[in-house]
C-alpha positions as a Markdown table, in Angstrom:
| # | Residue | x | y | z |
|---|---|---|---|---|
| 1 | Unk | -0.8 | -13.3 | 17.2 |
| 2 | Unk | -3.4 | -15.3 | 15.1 |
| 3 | Unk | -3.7 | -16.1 | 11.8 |
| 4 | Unk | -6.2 | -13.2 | 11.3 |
| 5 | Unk | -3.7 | -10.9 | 12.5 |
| 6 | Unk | -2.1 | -7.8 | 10.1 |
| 7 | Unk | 1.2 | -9.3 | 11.5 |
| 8 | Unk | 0.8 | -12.7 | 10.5 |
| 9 | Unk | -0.9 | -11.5 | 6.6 |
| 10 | Unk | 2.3 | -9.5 | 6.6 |
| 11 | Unk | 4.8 | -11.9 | 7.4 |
| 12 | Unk | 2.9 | -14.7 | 5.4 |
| 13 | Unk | 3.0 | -12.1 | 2.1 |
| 14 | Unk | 6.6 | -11.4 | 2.5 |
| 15 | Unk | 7.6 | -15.0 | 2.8 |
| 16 | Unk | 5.8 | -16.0 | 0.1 |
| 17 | Unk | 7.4 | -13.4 | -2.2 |
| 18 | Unk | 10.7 | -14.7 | -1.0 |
| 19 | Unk | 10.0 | -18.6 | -0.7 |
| 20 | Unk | 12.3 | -19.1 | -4.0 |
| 21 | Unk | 14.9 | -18.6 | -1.5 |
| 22 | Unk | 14.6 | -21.7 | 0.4 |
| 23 | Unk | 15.6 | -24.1 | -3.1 |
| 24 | Unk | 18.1 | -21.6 | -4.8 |
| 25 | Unk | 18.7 | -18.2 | -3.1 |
| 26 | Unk | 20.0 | -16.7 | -6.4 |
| 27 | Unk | 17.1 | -15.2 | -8.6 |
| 28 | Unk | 19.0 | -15.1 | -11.5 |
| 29 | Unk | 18.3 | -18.9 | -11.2 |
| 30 | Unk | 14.5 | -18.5 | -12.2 |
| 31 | Unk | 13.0 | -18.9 | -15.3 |
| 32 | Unk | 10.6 | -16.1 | -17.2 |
| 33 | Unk | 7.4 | -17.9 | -16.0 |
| 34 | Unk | 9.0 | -18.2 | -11.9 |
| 35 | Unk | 9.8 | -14.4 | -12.3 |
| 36 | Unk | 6.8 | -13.2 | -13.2 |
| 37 | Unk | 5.4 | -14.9 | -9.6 |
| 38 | Unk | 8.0 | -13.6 | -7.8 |
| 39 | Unk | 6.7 | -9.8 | -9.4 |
| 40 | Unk | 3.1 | -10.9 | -8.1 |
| 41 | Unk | 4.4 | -12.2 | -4.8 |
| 42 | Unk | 6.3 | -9.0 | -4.5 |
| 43 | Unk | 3.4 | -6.6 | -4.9 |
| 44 | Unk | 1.0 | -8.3 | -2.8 |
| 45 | Unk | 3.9 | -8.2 | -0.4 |
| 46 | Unk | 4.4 | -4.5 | -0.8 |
| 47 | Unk | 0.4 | -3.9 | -0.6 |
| 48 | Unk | 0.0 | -5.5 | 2.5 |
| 49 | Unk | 2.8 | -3.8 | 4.3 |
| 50 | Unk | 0.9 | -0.3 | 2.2 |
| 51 | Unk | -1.6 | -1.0 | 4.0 |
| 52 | Unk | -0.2 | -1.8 | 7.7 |
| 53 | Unk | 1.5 | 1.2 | 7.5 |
| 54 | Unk | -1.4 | 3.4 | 6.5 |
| 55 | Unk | -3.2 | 1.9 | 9.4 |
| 56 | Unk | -0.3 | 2.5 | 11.5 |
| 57 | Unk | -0.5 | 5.9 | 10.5 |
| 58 | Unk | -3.7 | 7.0 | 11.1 |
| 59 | Unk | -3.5 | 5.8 | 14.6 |
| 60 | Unk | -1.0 | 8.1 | 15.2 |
| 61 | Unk | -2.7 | 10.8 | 13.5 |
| 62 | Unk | -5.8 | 10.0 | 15.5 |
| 63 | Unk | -4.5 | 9.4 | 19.0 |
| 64 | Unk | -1.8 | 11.8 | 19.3 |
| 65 | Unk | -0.1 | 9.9 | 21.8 |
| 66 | Unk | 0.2 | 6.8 | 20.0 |
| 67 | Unk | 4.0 | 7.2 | 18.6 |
| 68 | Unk | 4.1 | 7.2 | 14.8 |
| 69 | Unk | 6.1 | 3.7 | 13.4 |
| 70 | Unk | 6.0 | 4.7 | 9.6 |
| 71 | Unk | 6.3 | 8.4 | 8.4 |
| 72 | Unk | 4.0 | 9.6 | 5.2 |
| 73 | Unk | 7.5 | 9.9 | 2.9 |
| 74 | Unk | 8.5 | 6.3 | 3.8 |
| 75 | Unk | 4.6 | 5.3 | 2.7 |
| 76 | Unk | 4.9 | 7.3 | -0.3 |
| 77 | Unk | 8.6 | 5.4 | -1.0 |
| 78 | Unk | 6.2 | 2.1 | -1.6 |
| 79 | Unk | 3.8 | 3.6 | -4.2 |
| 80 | Unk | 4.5 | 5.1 | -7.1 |
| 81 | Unk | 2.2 | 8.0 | -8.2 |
| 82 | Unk | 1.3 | 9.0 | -11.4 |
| 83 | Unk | 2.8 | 12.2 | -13.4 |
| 84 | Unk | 1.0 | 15.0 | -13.8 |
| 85 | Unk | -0.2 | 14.7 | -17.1 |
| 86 | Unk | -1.8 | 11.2 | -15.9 |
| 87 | Unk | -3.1 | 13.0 | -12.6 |
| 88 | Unk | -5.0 | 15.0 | -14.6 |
| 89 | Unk | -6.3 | 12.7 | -17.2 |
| 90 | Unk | -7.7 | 11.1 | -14.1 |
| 91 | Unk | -9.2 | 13.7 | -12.6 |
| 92 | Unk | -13.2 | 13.3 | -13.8 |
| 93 | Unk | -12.9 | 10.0 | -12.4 |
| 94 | Unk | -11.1 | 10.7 | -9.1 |
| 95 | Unk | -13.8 | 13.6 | -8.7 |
| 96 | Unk | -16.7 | 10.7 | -9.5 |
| 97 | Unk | -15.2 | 8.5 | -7.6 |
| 98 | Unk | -14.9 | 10.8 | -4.5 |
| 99 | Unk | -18.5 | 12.0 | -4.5 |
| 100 | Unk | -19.1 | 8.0 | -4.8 |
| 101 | Unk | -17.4 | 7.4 | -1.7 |
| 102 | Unk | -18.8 | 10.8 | 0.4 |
| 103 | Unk | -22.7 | 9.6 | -1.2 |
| 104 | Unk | -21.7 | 6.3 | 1.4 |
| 105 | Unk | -20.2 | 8.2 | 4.1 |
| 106 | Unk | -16.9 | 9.1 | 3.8 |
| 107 | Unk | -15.8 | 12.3 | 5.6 |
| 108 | Unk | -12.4 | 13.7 | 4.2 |
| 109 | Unk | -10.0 | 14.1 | 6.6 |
| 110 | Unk | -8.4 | 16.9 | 5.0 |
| 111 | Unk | -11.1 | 18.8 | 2.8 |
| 112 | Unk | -9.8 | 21.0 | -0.3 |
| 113 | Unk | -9.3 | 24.2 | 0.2 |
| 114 | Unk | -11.3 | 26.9 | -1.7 |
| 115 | Unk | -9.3 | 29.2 | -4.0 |
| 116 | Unk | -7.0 | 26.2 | -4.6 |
């Protein structure tokens, strides 16, 4: 696998979020400042395995023979929505923002339903 490859970005985030490790293995060790990289490290860590998975994920949804790796409910274990009252504050701009992205092409895989 090459440097360009989802494996490697993957591997290379999740070191990095746990390169404190390799001096002092005890995180109560860091100070305020070294925490809040480790937090950073962390989430870029946690995006980029997000975002393998998703991939992962459509493939199997798209090729049914390719064997899902990652299920929907262990994606949605990574993320942390918002409530409902915030879902629907947001919901002018996730409507904008969806007519955006289908003005540039994007088909949606799973349409809304009328009467819903």
């Amino acid at each position: 696998m090459g440097r360009g490859s989802s494996s490697y970005e993957t591997g290379r985030a999740i070191m990095q979020a746990e390169r404190y490790s390799f001096a002092d293995a005890d995180p109560s060790h860091l100070d305020p400042a070294q925490i809040a990289i480790e937090i950073e490290l962390t989430e870029q860590a946690l995006t980029t395995q997000f975002i393998r998975g998703t991939t992962l994920l459509n493939l199997a949804h798209g090729f049914q023979g390719f064997p899902a790796s990652v299920t929907s409910e262990e994606l949605r274990q990574i993320r942390h929505p918002p409530d409902q009252p915030t879902t629907e504050l947001l919901g002018a701009a996730r409507a904008a923002t969806m007519q955006r992205m289908k003005a540039a092409g994007y088909v949606d895989p799973k349409p809304p339903q009328e009467g819903k």
